[in-house]
Residue frames relative to the residue before (quaternion, step in Angstrom):
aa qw qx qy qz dx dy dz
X 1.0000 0.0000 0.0000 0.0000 0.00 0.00 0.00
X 0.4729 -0.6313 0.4920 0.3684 3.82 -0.97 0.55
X 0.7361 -0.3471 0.4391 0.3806 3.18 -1.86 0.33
X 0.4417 -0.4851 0.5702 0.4945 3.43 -1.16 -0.35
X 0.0640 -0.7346 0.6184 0.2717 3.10 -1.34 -0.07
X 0.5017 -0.7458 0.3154 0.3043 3.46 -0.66 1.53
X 0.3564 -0.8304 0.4278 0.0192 3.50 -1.41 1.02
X 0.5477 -0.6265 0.3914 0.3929 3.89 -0.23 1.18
X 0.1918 -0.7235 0.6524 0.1190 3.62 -0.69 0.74
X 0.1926 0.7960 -0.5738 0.0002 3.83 -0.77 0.44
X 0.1735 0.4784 -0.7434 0.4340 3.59 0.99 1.23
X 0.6982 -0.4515 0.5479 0.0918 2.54 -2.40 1.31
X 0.3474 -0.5027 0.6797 0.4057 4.09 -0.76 0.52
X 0.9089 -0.0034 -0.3750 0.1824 2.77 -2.19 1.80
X 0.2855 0.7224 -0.5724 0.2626 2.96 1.80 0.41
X 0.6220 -0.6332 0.3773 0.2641 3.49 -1.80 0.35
X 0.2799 0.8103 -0.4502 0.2499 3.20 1.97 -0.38
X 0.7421 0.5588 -0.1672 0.3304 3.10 0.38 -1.86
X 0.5828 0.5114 -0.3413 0.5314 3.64 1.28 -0.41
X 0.8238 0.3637 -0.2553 0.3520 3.46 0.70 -1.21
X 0.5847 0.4420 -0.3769 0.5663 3.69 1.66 0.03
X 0.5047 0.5072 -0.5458 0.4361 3.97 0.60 0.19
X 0.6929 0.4988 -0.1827 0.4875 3.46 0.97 -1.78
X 0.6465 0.2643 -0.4385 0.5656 4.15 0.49 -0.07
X 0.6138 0.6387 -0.2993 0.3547 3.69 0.34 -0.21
X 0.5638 0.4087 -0.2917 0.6558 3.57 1.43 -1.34
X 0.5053 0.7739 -0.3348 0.1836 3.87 0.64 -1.13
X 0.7607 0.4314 -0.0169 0.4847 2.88 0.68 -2.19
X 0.6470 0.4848 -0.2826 0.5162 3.61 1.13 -1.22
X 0.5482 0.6642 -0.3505 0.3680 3.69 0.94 -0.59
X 0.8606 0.2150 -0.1348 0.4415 3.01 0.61 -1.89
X 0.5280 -0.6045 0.4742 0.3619 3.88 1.25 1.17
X 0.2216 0.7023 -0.6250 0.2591 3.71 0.73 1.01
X 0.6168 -0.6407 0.4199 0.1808 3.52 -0.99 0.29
X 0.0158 -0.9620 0.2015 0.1836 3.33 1.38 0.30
X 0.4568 0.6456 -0.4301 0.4353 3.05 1.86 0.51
X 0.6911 0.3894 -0.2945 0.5330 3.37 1.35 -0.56
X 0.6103 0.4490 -0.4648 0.4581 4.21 0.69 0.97
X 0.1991 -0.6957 0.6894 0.0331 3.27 -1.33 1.35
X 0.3082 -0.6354 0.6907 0.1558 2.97 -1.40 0.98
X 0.0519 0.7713 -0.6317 0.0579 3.20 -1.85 0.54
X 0.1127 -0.7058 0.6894 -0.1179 3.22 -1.16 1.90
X 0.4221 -0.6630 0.6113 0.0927 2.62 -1.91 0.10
X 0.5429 -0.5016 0.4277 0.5203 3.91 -0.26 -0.85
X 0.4353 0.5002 -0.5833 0.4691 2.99 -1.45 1.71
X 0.6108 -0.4675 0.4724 0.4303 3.33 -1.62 -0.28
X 0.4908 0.6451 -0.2956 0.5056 3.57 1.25 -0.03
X 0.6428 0.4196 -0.3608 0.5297 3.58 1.13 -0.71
X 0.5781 0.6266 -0.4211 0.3096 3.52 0.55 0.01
X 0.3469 0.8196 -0.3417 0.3019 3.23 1.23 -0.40
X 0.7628 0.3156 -0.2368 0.5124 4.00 0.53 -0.86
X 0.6806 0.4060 -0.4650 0.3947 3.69 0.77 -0.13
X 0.6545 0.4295 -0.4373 0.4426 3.67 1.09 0.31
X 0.5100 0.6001 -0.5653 0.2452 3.93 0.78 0.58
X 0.4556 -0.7232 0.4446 0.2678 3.85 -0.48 0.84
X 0.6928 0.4837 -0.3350 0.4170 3.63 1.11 -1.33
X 0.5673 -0.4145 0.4575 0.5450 3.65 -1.26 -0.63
X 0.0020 -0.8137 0.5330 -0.2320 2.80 -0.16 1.47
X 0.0078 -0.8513 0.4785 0.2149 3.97 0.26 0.56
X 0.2774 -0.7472 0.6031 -0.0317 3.63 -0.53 1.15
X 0.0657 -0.8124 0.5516 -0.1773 3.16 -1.27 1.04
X 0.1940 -0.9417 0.2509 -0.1125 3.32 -0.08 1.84
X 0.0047 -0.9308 0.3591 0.0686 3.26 1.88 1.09
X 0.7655 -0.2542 0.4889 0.3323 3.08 -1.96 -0.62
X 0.5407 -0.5475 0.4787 0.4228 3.67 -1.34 0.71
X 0.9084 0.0264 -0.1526 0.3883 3.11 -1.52 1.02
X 0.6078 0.6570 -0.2399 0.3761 3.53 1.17 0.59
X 0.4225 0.7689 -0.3882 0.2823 3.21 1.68 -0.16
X 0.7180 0.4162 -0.3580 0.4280 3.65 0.80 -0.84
X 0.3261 0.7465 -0.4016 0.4186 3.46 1.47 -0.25
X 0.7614 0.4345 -0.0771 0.4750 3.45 0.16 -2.01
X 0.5212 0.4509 -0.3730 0.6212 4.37 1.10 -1.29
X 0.6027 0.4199 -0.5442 0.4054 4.33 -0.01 -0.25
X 0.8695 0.4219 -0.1864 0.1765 2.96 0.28 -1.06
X 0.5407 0.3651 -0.3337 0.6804 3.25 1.81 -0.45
X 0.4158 0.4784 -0.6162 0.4675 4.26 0.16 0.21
X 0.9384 0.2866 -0.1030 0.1634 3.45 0.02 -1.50
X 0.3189 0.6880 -0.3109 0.5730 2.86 2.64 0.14
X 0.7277 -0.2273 0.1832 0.6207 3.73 1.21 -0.87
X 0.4618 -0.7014 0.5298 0.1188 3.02 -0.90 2.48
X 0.6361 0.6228 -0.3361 0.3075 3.62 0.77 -0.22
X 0.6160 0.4715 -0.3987 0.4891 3.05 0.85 -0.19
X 0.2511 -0.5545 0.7256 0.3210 3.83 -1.83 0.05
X 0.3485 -0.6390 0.6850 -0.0318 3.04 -1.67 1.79
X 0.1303 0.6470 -0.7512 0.0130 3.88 -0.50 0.86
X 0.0234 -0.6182 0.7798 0.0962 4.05 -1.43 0.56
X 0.3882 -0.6456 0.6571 -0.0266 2.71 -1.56 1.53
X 0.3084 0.7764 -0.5378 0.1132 4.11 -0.22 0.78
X 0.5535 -0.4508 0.6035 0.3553 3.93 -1.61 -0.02
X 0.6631 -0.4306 0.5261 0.3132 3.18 -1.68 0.56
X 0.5934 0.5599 -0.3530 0.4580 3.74 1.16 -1.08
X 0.6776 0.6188 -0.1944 0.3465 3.02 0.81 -1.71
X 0.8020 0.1104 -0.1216 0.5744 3.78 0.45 -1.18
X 0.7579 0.4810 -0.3342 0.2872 3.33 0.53 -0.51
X 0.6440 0.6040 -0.1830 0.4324 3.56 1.52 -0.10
X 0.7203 0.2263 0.0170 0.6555 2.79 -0.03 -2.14
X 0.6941 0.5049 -0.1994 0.4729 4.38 0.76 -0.92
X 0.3832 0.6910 -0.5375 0.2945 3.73 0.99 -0.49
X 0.5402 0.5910 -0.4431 0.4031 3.66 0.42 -1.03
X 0.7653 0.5158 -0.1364 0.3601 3.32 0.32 -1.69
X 0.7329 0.4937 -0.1995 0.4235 3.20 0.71 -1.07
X 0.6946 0.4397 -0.2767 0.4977 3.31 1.12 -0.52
X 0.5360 0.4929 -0.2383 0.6426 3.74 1.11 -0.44
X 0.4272 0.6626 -0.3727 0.4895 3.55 0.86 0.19
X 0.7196 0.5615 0.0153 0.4083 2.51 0.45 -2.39
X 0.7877 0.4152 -0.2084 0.4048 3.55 0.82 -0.89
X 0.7206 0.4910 -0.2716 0.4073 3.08 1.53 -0.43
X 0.1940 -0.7958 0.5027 0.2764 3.49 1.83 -0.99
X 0.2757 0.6543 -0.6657 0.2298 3.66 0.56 0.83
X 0.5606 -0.6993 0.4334 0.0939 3.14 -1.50 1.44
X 0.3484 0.6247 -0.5404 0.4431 3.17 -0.01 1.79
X 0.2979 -0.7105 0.5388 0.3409 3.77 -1.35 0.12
X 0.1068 -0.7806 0.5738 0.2239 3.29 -1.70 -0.14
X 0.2367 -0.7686 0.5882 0.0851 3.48 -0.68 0.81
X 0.2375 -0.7775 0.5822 0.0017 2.92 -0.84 1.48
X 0.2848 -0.6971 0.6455 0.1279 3.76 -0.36 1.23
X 0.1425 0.8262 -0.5344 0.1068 3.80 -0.40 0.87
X 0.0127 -0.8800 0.4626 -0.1071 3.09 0.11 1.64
X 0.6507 -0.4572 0.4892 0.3581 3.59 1.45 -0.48
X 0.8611 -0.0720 0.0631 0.4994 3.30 0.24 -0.93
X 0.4481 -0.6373 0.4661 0.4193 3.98 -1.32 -0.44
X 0.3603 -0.8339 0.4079 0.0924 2.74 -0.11 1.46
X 0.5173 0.6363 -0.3571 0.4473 3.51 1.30 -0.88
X 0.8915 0.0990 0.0160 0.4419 3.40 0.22 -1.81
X 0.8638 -0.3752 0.0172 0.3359 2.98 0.52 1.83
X 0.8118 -0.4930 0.2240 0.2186 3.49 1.17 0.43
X 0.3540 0.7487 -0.4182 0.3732 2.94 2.01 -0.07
X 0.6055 -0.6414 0.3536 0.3113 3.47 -1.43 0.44
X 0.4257 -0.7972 0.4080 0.1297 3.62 -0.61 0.94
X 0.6458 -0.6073 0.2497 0.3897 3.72 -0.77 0.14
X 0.5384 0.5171 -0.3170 0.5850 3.76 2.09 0.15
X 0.4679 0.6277 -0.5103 0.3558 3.86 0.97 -0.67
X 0.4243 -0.6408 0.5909 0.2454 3.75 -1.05 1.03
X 0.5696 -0.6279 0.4089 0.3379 3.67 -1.39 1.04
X 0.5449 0.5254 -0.3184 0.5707 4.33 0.13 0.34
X 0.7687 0.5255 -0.3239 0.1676 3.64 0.44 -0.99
X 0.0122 -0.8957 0.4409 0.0568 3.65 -0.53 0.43
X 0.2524 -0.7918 0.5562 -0.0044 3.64 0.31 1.83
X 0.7793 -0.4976 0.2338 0.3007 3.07 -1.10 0.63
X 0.7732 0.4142 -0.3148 0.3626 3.26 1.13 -0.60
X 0.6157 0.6856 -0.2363 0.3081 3.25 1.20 -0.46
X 0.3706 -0.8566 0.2633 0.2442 3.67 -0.27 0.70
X 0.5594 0.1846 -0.0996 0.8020 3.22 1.98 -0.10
X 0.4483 -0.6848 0.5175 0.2495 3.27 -1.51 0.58
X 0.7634 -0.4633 0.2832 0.3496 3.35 -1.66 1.39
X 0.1892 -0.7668 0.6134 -0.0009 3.54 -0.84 1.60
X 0.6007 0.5575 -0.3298 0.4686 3.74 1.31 0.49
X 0.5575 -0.5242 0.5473 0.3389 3.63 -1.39 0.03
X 0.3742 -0.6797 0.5988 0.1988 3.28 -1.18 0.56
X 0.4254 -0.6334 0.6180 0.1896 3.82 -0.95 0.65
X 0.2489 -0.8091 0.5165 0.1291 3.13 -1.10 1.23
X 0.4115 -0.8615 0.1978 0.2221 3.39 0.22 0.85
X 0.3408 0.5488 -0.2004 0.7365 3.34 2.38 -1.23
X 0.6636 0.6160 -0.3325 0.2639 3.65 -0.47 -0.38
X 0.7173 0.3810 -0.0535 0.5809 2.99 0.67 -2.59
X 0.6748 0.4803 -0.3715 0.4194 3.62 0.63 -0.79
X 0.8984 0.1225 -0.3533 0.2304 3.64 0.35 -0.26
X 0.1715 0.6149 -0.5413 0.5473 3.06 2.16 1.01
X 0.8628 0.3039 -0.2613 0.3082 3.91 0.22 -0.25
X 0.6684 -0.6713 0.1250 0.2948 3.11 1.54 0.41
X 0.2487 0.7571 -0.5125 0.3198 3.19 1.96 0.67
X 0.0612 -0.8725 0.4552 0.1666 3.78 -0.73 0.09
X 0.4624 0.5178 -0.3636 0.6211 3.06 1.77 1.22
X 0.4081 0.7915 -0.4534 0.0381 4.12 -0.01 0.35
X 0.1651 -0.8219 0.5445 0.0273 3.26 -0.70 1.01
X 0.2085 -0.6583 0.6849 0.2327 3.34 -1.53 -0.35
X 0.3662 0.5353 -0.7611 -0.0053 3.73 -1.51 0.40
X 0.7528 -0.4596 0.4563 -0.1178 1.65 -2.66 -0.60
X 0.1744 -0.8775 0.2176 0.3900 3.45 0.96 1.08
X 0.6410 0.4966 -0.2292 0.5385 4.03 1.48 -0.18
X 0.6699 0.1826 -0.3531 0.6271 3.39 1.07 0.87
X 0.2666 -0.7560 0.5978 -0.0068 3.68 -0.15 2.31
X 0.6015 0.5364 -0.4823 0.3432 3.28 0.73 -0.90
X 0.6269 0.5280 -0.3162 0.4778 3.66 0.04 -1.70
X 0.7202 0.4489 -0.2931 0.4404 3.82 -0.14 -1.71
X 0.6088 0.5141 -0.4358 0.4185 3.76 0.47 -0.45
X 0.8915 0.3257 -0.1027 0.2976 3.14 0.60 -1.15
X 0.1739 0.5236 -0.5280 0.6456 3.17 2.38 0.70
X 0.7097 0.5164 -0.3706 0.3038 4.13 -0.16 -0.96
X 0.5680 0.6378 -0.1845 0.4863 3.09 1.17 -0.75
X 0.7907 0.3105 -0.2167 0.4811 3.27 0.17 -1.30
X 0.4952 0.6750 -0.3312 0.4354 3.34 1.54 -1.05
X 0.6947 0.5624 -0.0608 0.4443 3.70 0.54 -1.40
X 0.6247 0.2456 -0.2099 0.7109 3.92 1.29 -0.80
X 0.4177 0.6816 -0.5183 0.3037 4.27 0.53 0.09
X 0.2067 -0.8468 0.4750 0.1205 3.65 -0.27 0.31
X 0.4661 0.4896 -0.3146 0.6664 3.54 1.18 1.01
X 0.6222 -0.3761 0.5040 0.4663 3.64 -1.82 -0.79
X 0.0144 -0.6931 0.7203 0.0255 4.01 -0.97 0.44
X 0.0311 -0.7426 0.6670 -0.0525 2.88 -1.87 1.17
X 0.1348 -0.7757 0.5979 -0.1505 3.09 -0.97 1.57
X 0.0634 0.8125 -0.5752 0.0704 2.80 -0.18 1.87
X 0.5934 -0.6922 0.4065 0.0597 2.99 -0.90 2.14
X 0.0109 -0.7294 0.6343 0.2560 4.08 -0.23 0.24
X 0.1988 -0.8117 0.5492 -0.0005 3.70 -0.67 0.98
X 0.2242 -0.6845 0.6455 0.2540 3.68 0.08 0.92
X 0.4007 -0.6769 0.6052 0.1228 3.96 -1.94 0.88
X 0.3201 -0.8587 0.3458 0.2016 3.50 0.54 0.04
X 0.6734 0.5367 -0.2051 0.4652 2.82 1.45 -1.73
X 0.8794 0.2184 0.1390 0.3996 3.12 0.94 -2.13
X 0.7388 0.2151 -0.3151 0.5556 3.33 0.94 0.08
X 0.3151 -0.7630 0.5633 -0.0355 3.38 -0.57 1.97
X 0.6143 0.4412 -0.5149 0.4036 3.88 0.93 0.04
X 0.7877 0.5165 -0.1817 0.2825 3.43 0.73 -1.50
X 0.2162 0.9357 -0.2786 0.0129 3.22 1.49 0.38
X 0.6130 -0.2393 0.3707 0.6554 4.06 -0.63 -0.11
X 0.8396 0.3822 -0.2621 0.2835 2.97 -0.47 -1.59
X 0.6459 0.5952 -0.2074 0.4308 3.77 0.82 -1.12
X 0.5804 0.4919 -0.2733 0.5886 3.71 1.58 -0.76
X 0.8181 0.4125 -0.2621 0.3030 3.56 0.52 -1.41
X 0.7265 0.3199 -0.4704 0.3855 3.63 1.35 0.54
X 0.4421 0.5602 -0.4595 0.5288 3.48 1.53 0.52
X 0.9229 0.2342 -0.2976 0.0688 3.71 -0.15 -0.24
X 0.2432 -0.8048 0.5248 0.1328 3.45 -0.81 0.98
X 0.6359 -0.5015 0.5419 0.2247 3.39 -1.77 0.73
X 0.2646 -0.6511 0.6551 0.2772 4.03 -0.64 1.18
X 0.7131 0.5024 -0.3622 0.3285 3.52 -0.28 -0.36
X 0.6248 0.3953 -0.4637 0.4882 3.71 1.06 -0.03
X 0.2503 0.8840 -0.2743 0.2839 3.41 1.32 0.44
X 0.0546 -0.8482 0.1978 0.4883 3.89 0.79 -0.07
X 0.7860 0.3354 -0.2035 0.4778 3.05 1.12 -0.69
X 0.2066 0.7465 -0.5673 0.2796 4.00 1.08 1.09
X 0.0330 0.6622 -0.7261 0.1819 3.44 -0.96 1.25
X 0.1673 -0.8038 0.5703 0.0248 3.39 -0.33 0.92
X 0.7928 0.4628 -0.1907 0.3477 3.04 0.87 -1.80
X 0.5268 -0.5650 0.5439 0.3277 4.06 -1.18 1.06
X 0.2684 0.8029 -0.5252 -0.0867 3.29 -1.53 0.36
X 0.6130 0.0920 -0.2501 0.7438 3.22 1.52 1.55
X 0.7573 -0.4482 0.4421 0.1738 3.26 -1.25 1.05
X 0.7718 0.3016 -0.2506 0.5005 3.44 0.39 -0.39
X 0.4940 0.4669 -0.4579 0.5729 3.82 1.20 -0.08
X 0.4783 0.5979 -0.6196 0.1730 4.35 0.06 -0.33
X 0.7714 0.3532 -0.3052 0.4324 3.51 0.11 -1.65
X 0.7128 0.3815 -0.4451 0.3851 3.97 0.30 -0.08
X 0.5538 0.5940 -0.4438 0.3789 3.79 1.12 -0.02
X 0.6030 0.6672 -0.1993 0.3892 2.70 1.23 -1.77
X 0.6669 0.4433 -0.2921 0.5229 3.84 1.06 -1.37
X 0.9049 0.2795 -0.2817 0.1538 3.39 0.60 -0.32
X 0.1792 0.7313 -0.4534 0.4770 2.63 2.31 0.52
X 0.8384 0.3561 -0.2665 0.3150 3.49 0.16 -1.23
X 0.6238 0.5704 -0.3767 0.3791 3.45 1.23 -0.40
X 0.3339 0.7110 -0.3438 0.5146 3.56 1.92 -0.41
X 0.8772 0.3945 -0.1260 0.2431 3.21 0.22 -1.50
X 0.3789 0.6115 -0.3547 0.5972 3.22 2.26 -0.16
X 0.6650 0.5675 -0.3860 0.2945 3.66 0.47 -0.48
X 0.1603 0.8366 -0.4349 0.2921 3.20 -0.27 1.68
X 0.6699 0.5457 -0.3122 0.3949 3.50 -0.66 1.16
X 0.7699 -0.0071 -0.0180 0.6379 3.47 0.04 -1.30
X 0.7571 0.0354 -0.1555 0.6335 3.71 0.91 -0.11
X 0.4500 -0.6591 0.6023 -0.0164 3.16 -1.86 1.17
X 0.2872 0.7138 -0.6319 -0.0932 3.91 -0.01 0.01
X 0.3087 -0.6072 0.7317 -0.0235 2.86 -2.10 1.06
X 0.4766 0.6778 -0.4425 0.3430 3.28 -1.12 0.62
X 0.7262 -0.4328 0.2706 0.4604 3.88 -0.83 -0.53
X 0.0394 -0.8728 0.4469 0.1923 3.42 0.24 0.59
X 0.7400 -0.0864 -0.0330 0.6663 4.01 1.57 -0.39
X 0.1052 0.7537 -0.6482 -0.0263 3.37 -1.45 0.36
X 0.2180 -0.8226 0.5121 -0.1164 2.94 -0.99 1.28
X 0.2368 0.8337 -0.4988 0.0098 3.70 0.11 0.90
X 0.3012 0.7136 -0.4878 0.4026 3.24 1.00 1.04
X 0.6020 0.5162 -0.3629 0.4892 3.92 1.06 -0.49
X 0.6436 -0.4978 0.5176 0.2648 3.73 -1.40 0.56
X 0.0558 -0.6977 0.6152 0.3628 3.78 -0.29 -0.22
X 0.6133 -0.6079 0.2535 0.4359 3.58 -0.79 -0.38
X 0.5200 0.5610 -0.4773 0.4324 3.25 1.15 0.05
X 0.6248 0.4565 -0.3897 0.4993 3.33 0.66 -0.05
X 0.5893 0.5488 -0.3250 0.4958 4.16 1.26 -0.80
X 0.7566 0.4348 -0.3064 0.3803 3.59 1.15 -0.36
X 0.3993 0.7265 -0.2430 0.5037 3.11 1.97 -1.00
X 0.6709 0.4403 -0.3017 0.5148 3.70 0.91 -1.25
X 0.6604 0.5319 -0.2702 0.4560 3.29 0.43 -1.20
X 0.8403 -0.0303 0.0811 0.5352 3.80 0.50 -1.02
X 0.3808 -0.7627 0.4838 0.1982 3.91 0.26 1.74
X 0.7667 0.4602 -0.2877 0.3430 3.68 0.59 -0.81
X 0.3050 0.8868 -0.2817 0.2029 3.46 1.13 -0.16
X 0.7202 0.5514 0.0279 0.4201 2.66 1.33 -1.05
X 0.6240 0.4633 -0.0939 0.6222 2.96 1.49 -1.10
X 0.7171 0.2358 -0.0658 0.6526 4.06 1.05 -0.61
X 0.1819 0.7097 -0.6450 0.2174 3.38 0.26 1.17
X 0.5487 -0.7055 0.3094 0.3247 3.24 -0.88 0.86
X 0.7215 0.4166 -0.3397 0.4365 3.64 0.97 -0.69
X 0.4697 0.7303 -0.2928 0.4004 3.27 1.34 0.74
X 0.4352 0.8249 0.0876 0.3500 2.42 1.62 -1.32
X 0.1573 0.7713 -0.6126 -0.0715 4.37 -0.24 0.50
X 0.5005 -0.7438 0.4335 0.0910 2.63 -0.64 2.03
X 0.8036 -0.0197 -0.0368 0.5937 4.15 1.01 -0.84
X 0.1744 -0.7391 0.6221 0.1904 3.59 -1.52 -0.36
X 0.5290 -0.5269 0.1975 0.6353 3.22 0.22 0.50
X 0.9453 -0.0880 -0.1158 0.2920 2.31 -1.57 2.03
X 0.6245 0.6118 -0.2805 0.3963 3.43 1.57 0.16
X 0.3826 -0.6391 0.6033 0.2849 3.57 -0.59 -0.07
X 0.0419 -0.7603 0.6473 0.0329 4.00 -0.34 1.38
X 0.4735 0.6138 -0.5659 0.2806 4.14 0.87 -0.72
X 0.3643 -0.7037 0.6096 0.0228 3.06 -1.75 1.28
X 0.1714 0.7991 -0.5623 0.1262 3.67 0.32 0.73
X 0.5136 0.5798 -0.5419 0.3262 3.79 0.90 0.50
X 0.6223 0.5149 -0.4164 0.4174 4.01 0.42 0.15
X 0.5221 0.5092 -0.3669 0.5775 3.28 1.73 -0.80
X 0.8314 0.3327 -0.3067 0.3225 3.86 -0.24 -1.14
X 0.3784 0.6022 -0.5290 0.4629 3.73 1.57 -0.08
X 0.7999 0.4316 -0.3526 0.2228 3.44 -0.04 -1.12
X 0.7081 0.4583 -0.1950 0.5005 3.22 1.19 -0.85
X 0.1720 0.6991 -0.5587 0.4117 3.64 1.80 0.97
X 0.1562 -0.7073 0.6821 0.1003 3.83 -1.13 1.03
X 0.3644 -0.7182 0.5515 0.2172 4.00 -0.72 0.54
């Protein structure tokens, strides 16, 4: 494999980026993953930068605006082997990508997403993003936000992620180890990252986060995690009522997990036993000049009597 070859950095000094690529980095190297078999994935933003700053053999994957979780389906399901993390902006998935993200949610395909959630677009200058609270008015804006804000902890487990978290983009330690757990989850996880803007959002600032936020786990009686069917709809109610919690206090941390759902590689597996074994990116596609793709175990199954 080649050397790296070093890359222009133009996040802004103290942006939060830099927390949330140190913290997916310590992550992977932590859990003695194989890093030939993890694909990054971005989208458009200061968030899409993410894969040109991994050093290992890392394969990295620079999509289309609001399309990144789009592309992570397709190489997850091209080969269940691999770990899918997408890296995107609130703009990024939660806007133009909402589509995606929620259809995500319904399948539970086993992969993470980090949600870079800064408030605003940071790229193109600060406009107001799909998390900016309705009243607010950062620095760039000329009147204050006349929209709702999307709750991110919410939509995800109204859509069926069965991994949600919350951090922090200036505490790597913690965020690693949301990444972690996120990363050994056996379903879809979302980790939505608060990410202070420096440049452009003057409300949400370092400082303004560090006396609002607290750790759900120092909690006593937080149990997030399902562990029989009949605990979902009361986790689920209080995951989300967690997630209303805004203002003088912030909690981060796990907010539900659920490894009792199927992911879908396993919903297709049911559906067709051979899947597995004839994944396409598995797969030699010619030999000289030959066609080698096996697709006769696949079209048996789907044989109607």
């Amino acid at each position: 494999m080649a050397a790296f070859k070093p890359q222009w950095n133009d996040w802004c000094p103290g942006c939060g980026n830099f927390g949330i690529l140190n913290a997916e980095q310590q992550a992977i190297i932590e859990l003695g993953v194989d890093t030939k078999n993890v694909v990054v994935v971005s989208g458009i933003g200061c968030s899409g930068k993410i894969p040109h700053f991994f050093r290992t053999p890392i394969s990295g994957v620079h999509t289309l605006h609001g399309r990144a979780i789009a592309f992570a389906t397709g190489i997850k399901l091209s080969n269940p082997d691999l770990v899918v993390i997408v890296n995107g902006g609130d703009g990024d998935l939660l806007g133009i990508g909402a589509g995606h993200f929620v259809a995500a949610g319904r399948r539970n395909i086993d992969m993470v997403v980090i949600l870079h959630n800064n408030g605003v677009y940071g790229l193109t200058k600060g406009q107001a993003a799909p998390t900016l609270k309705r009243g607010e008015k950062p620095k760039s804006l000329p009147r204050p936000n006349i929209n709702d804000a999307v709750n991110p902890i919410a939509l995800a487990i109204s859509s069926g992620y069965t991994f949600v978290a919350r951090g922090y983009a200036y505490d790597v330690k913690h965020l690693k180890e949301l990444i972690k757990s996120a990363i050994k989850h056996k379903g879809l996880a979302l980790i939505d990252v608060l990410q202070p803007c420096p440049t452009y959002n003057d409300i949400n600032t370092k400082e303004w986060y560090d006396k609002r936020i607290y750790k759900l786990e120092t909690l006593p009686d937080w149990d997030p995690v399902v562990k029989k069917p009949e605990e979902v709809n009361e986790k689920i109610k209080k995951a989300i009522d967690k997630s209303l919690e805004w203002g003088d206090r912030i909690p981060i941390g796990i907010f539900y997990q659920n490894e009792l759902v199927p992911s879908y590689e396993e919903r297709i597996k049911a559906n067709s036993p051979a899947y597995l074994d004839y994944t396409p990116a598995k797969q030699l596609i010619e030999k000289e000049g030959k066609l080698t793709t096996i697709i006769d175990p696949l079209l048996k199954e789907r044989e109607v009597d």
